[in-house]
ZAMARGU-4260 file (C-alpha; in steps of 0.2 Angstrom, whole numbers, plus 5000, padded with zeros to 4 digits):
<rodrens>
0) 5148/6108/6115 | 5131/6100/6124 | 5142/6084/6132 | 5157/6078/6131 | 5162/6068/6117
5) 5161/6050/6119 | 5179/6040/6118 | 5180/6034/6102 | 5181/6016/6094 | 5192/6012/6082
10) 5183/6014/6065 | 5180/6033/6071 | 5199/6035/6078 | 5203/6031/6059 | 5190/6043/6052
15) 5196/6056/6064 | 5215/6052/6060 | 5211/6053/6041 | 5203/6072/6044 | 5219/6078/6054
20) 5230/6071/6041 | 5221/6078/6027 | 5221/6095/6035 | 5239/6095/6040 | 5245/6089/6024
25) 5238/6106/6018 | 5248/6116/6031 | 5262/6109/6024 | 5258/6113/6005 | 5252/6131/6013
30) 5271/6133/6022 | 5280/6127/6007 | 5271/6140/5995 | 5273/6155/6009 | 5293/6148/6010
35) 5294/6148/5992 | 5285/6166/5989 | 5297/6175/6004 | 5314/6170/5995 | 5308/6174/5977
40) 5304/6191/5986 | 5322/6191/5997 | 5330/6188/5978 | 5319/6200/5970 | 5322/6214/5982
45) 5343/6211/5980 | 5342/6211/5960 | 5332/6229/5963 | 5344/6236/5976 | 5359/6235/5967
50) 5350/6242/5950 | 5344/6255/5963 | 5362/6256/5968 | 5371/6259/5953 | 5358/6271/5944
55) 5353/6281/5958 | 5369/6280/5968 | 5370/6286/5988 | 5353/6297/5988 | 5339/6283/5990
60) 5352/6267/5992 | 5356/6269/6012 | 5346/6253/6014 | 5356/6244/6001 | 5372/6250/6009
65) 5368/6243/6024 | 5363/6228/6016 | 5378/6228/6009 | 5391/6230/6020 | 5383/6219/6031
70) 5387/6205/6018 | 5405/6212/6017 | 5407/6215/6036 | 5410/6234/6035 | 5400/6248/6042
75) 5387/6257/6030 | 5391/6274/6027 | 5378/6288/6034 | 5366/6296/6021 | 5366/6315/6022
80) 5349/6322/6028 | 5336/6329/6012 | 5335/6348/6014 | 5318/6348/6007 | 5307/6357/6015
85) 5290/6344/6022 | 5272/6350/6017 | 5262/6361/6030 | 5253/6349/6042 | 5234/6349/6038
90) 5222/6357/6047 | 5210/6350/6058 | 5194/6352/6044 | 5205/6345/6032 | 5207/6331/6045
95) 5189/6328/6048 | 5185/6330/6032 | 5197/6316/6027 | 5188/6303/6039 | 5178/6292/6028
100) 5166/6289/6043 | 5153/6303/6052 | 5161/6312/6063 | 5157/6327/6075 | 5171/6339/6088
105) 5166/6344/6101 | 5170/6354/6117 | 5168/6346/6134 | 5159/6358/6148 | 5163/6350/6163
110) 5152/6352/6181 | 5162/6356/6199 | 5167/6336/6198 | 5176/6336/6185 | 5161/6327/6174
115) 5154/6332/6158 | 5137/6342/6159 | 5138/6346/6142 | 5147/6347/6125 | 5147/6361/6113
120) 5143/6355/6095 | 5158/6364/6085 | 5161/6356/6068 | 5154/6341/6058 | 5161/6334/6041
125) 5155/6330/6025 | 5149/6311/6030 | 5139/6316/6044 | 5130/6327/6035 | 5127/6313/6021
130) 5122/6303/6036 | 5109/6314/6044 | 5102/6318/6026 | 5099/6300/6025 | 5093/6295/6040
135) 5084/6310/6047 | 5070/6318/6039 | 5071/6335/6029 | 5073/6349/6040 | 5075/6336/6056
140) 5092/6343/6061 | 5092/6360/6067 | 5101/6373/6057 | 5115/6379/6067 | 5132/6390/6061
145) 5142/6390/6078 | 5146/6382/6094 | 5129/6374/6101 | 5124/6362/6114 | 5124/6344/6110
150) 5112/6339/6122 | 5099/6354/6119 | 5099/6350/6098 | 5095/6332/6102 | 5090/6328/6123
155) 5088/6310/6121 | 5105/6310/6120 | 5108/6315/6137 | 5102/6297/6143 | 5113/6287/6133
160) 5128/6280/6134 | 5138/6296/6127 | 5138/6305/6141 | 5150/6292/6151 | 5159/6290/6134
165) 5164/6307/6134 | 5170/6311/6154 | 5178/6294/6153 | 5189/6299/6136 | 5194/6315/6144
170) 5198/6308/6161 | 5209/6296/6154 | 5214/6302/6138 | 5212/6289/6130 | 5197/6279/6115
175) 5182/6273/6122 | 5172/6262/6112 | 5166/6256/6100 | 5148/6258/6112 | 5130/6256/6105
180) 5123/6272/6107 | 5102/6271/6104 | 5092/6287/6106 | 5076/6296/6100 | 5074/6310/6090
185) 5058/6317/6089 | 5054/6328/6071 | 5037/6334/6065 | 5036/6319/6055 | 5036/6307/6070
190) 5051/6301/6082 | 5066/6292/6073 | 5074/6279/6082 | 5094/6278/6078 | 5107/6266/6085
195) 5122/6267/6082 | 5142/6261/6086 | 5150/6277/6094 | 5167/6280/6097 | 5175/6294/6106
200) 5194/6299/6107 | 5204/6314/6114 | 5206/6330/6102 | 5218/6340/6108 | 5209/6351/6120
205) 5191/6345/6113 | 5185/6328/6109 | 5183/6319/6093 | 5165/6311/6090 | 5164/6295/6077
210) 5149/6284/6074 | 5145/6271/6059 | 5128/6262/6060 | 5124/6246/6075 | 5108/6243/6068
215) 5119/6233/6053 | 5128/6224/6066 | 5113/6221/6078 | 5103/6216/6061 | 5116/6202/6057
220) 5115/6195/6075 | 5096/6195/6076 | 5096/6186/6059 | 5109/6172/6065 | 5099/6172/6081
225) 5083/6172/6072 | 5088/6157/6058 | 5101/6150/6070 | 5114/6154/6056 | 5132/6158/6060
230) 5147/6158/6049 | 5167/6156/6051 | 5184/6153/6042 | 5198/6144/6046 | 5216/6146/6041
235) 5222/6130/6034 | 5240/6139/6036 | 5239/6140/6055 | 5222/6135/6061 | 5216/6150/6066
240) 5199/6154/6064 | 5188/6169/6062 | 5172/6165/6066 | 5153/6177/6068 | 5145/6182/6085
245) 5131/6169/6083 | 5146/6155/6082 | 5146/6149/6101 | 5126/6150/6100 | 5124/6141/6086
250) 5136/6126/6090 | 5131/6125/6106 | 5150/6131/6113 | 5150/6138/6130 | 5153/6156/6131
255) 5172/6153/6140 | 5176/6139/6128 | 5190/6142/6111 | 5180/6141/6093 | 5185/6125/6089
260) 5198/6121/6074 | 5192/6110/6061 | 5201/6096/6068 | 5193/6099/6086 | 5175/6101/6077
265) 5177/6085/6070 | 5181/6077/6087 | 5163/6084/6092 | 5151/6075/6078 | 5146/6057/6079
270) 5154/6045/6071 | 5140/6041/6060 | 5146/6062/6052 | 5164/6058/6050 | 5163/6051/6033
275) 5152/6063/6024 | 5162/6077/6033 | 5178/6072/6025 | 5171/6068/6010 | 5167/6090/6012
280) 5184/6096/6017 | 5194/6085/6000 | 5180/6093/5992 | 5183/6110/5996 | 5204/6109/6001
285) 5205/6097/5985 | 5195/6097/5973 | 5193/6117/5978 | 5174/6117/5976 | 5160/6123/5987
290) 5153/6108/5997 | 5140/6102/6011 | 5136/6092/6025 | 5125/6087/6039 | 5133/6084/6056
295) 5124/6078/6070 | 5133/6084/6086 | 5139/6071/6101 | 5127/6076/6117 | 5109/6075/6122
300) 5103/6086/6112 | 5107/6079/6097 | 5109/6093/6087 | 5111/6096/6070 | 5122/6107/6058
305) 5123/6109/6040 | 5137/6117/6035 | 5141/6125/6020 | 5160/6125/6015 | 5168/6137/5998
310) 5188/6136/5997 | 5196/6151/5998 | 5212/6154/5988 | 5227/6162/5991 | 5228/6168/5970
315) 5216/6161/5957 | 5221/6143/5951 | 5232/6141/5967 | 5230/6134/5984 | 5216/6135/5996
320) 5222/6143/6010 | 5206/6144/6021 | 5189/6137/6023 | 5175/6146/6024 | 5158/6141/6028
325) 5140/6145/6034 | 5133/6133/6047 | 5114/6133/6051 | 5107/6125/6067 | 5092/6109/6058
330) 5086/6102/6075 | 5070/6108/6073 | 5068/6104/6054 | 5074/6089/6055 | 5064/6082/6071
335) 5051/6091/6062 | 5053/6081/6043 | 5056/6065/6055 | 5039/6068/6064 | 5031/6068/6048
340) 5039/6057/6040 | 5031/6046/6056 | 5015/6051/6052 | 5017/6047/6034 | 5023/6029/6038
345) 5008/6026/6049 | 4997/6035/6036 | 5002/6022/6023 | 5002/6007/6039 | 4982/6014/6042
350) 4977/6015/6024 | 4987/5998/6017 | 4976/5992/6034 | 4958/6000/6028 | 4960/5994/6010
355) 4965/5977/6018 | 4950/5978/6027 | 4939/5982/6015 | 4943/5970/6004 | 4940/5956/6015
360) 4923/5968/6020 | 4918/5967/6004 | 4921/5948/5999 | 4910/5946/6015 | 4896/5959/6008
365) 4894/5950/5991 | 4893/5933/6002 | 4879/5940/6015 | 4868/5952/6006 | 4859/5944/5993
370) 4850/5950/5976 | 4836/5940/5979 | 4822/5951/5969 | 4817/5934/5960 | 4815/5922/5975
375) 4800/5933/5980 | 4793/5931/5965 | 4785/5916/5966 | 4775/5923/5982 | 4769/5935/5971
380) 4780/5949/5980 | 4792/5960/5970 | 4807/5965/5981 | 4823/5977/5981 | 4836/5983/5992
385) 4848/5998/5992 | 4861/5999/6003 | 4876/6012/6008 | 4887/6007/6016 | 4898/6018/6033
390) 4909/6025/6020 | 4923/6031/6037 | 4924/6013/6038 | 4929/5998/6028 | 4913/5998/6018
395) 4904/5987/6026 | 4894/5988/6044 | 4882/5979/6055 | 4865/5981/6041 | 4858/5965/6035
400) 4844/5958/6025 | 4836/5942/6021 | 4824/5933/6013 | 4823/5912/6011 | 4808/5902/6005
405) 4803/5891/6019 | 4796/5871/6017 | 4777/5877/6023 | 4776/5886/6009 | 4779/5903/6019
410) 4793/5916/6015 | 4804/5923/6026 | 4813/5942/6026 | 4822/5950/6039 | 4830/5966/6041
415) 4842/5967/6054 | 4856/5981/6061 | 4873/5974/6072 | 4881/5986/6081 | 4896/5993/6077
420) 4909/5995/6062 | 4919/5987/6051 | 4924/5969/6052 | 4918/5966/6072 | 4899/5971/6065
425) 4898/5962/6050 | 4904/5945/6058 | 4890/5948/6070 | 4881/5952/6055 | 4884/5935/6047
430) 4881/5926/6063 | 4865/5932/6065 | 4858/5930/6047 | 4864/5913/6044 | 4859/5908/6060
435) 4840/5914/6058 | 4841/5902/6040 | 4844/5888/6050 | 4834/5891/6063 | 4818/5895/6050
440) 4817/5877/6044 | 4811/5873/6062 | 4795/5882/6055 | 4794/5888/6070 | 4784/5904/6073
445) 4793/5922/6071 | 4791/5927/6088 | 4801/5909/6094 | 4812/5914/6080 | 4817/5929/6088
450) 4817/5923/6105 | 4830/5909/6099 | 4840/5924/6090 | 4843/5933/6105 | 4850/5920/6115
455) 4863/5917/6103 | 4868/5935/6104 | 4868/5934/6122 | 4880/5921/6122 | 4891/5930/6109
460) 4895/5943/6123 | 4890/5959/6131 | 4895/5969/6115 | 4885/5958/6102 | 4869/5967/6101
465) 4860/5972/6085 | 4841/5976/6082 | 4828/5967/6068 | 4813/5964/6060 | 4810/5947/6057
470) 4794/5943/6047 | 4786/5929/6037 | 4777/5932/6024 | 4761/5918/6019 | 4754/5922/6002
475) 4739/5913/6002 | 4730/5925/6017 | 4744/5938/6008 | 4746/5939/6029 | 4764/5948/6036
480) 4768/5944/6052 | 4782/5951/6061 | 4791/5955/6076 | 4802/5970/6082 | 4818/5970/6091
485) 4821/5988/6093 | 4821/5992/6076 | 4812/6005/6067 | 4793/5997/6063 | 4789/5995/6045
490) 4779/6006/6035 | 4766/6004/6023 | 4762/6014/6008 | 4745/6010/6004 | 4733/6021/5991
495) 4747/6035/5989 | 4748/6036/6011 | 4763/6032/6019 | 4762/6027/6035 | 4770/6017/6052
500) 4763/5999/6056 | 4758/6000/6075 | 4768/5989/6088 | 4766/5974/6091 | 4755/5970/6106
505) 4764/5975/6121 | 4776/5986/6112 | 4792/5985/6104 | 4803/5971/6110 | 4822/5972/6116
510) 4835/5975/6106 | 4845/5958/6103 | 4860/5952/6115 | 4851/5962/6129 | 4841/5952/6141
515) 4841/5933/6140 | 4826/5923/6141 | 4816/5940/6133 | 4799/5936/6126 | 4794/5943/6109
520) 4775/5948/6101 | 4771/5949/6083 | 4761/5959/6072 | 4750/5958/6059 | 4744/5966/6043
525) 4734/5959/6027 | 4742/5966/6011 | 4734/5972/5996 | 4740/5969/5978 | 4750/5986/5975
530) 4753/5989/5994 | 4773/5993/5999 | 4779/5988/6013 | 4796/5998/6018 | 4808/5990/6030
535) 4823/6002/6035 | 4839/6004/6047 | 4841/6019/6057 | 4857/6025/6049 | 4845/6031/6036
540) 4834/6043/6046 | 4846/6049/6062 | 4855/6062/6065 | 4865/6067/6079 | 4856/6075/6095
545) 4840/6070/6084 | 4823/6067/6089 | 4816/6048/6084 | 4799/6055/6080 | 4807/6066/6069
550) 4819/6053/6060 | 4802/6043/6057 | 4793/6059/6052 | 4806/6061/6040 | 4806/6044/6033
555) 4788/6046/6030 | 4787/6062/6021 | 4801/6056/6008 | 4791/6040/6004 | 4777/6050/6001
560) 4786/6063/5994 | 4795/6053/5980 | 4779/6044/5974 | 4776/6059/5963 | 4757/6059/5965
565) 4756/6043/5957 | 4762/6024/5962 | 4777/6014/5957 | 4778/6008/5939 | 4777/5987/5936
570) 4792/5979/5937 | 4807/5977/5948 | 4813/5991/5938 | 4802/6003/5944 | 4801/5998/5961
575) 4821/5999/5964 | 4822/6019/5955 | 4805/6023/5968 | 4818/6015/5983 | 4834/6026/5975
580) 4825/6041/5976 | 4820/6038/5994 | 4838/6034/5999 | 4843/6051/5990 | 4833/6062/5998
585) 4836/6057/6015 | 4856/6050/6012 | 4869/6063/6015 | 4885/6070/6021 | 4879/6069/6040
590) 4876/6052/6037 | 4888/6041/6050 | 4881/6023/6051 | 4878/6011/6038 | 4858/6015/6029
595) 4847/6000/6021 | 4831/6001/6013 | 4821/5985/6009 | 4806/5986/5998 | 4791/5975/5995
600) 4778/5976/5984 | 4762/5963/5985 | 4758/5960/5965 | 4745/5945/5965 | 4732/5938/5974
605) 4737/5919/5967 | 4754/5915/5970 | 4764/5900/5962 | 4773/5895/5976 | 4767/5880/5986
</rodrens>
């Protein structure tokens, strides 16, 4: 096998005794039925001896004779010889006719050393005629009514093994073979390739020629080679066994090494195979059913066979005097069910994970993103959101939004976007929008805002960074004001046009978590009753390898494109179908961040709010 077997412990010595026992229990049954049978033959033969004896006296009862005076301890008397004249011996066609395999005699012609140069083709019977009928096409065997050279019907011949065949026979006078014989014959339909199991034998002065077909045999090799399938049976009388070629290869048996009895093969398995393979044999010796098992073989391969066992009888009802069975090499399968089975268990462990994940990411989405469409209200603002989330993650990512009614009578939104996935984003997320609340009841302005914002990401780490818009909003001048940390600028859609706010003097700021001690600018712009202010994150607009002029161009065109010629309806109703339809043009399958759209709407010159 692969190893040697280990030494066994004590729980597999008993498994391993309890198979020997069970198999030589059934030699014993086998030997006591053989006993039994021979003497009821021995009594059976005497009864019809002396019947013989008496009715047919001394013509056909020399063997009873002696048989019987060797009981009595006198000599037999002789038998006179029969006078009848034997049959005439048959000829040598009805010989070769009566050879149930192809066969072909010819005579050798022999060169000045004695070897064969050639073979005269002088009669063929019946099967080799059937046999080149079938597998040669019409016509592909010349026509031919005496002696003919072998080698010039069919040249290809000539370079196989048959040449040798046939010196060698004749030298020695004596079989040769069986020999795989291939060759080529070449027929107006295209060249035939036969193989075939040859055998030669001395015929008097000529040679006698027999073949029956290799490409079965070869077939049945290459399909246990091929399925790593081999099959055997053993002789529960005596232990012998009768295994297939592909048994050694199969097994993993050296080439030198005996096929192992039943008894050895289980000395060969693991002992975690013992059971199940003795739970097969009383199965099959027993209970005289087909069984089977899996046996994992001792060595570093680790290989593994299932075998496949059906009991062989010695008459139907009676004994099983043999096992036979059909063993298949699983390594493959099995390492291969075990890698997926792997997969699958980690699978499961990376879905139980996500939907883990994204139950905790969406308890913490429902905390931090608000639906705060009234609080604007009372600034006579009418507000909406629409938000999709990364759906390759936990549902949840780095947007945010905000908007909180400050003491001065001011109202602050925000729109910001953390980098990142999953749970690391959103808690940077959270940090940095509760963090702004707090920090906007200093009533400080937005630019000190975002100045005090990106500290705290600088001290969160290198990897905290996330970008914004933070503006504040004071209706009685209807004045935005707003700063940018390398977020997409807002855009205005005013009188039907959509277009970007300019920067803030001095240009965009930083992104958050960059650069400590950055300094931020604001902007400004006055709104109109019925302007829109669109505030956005980039994993609305960008695509991979895009342009960001495009993106914006792109954001532009679909808010203009999805007024319809005419602006939003009144109400919040209204305003939140005019932000879905913006979100459905540009949303998508190529999609691969989080995209937020927030949505303002200036609706009166007089607020309430104080």
């Amino acid at each position: 096998m692969d190893a040697t077997s280990p030494v066994p412990d004590a729980r597999t010595h008993l498994a391993l005794q309890s198979i020997r026992e069970l198999l030589a229990a059934q030699r014993r049954r086998i030997r006591k039925y053989a006993e039994s049978y021979q003497d009821g033959d021995r009594s059976r033969d005497r009864d019809q001896d002396q019947d013989q004896g008496e009715n047919q006296g001394e013509n056909q009862g020399q063997g009873q004779a002696e048989d019987q005076g060797q009981d009595q301890g006198a000599a037999a008397p002789t038998a006179p010889v029969s006078s009848t004249p034997l049959p005439p011996t048959p000829s040598g066609r009805e010989v070769l006719e009566a050879l149930s395999v192809p066969a072909l005699l010819v005579a050798p012609l022999l060169d000045d050393d004695g070897r064969i140069q050639d073979a005269l083709y002088v009669a063929r019977n019946a099967a080799a005629l059937a046999y080149a009928g079938e597998r040669l096409p019409q016509g592909g065997v010349p026509h031919w009514s005496r002696p003919a050279s072998l080698f010039e019907r069919f040249p290809s011949l000539a370079g196989s093994p048959l040449p040798d065949m046939l010196t060698e026979a004749l030298r020695r006078g004596a079989p040769q073979g069986p020999t795989l014989v291939e060759w080529v014959m070449t027929t107006t339909h295209g060249p035939v390739r036969i193989n075939d199991q040859v055998r030669v034998a001395p015929c008097g002065e000529h040679l006698l020629v027999t073949w029956e077909r290799g490409h079965l045999l070869h077939m049945a090799a290459a399909a246990q080679r091929l399925v790593r399938t081999c099959w055997a049976e053993w002789n529960l009388g005596d232990g012998g066994v009768d295994p297939s070629r592909g048994f050694r290869q199969v097994l993993g048996i050296p080439g030198h090494a005996d096929i192992p009895t039943l008894a050895e093969l289980a000395a060969t398995v693991t002992p975690e195979s013992l059971p199940e393979l003795y739970r097969t044999l009383y199965d099959v010796i027993l209970r005289k059913r087909t069984a089977a098992c899996e046996l994992r073989m001792n060595g570093a391969g680790s290989r593994v066979i299932r075998m496949t066992a059906e009991p062989v009888r010695i008459a139907p009802g009676s004994l099983v005097w043999a096992l036979r069975a059909v063993l298949t090499d699983v390594t493959a399968e099995r390492r291969r069910r075990a890698t997926v089975e792997r997969a699958e268990r980690e699978a499961r462990r990376q879905r139980e994970r996500a939907e883990a994940v994204a139950e905790v990411a969406g308890v913490l989405r429902e905390a931090v993103l608000p639906h705060f469409q009234d609080e604007p209200a009372a600034y006579g603002l009418e507000a909406t959101t629409v938000y999709r989330p990364d759906a390759r993650e936990a549902g949840v990512g780095g947007d945010w939004y905000k908007a909180r009614r400050l003491p001065g009578g001011s109202l602050l939104v925000a729109l910001g976007d953390a980098r990142g996935h999953g749970l690391a984003a959103v808690t940077l997320m959270a940090k940095l929008r509760y963090a702004l609340a707090g920090l906007a009841y200093t009533e400080q302005r937005v630019e000190q805002l975002t100045e005090w914002l990106n500290e705290l990401a600088c001290a969160d780490g290198t990897e905290s960074t996330a970008t914004a818009i933070i503006a504040r909003y004071h209706p009685a001048q209807g004045l935005l004001r707003w700063t940018c940390a390398g977020h997409p600028r807002p855009v205005l859609l005013r009188d039907g046009t959509a277009r970007q706010l300019p920067d803030p003097e001095g240009g965009p700021g930083l992104p958050l978590g960059v650069l400590p001690g950055t300094p931020y600018t604001t902007a400004e712009v006055s709104l109109r009753v019925g302007d829109i202010v669109l505030m956005y994150s980039d994993g609305l607009t960008e695509r991979r390898d895009s342009d960001p002029d495009l993106d914006t161009q792109r954001f532009l065109d679909a808010a203009q494109e999805c007024l319809g010629g005419a602006a939003p309806g009144a109400g919040h109703e209204a305003l939140n179908a005019y932000a879905e339809r913006i979100v459905g043009v540009l949303d998508g399958p190529h999609r691969s961040d989080d995209a937020t759209l927030l949505v303002l709407r200036r609706t009166a010159m007089s607020p309430s709010a104080s």
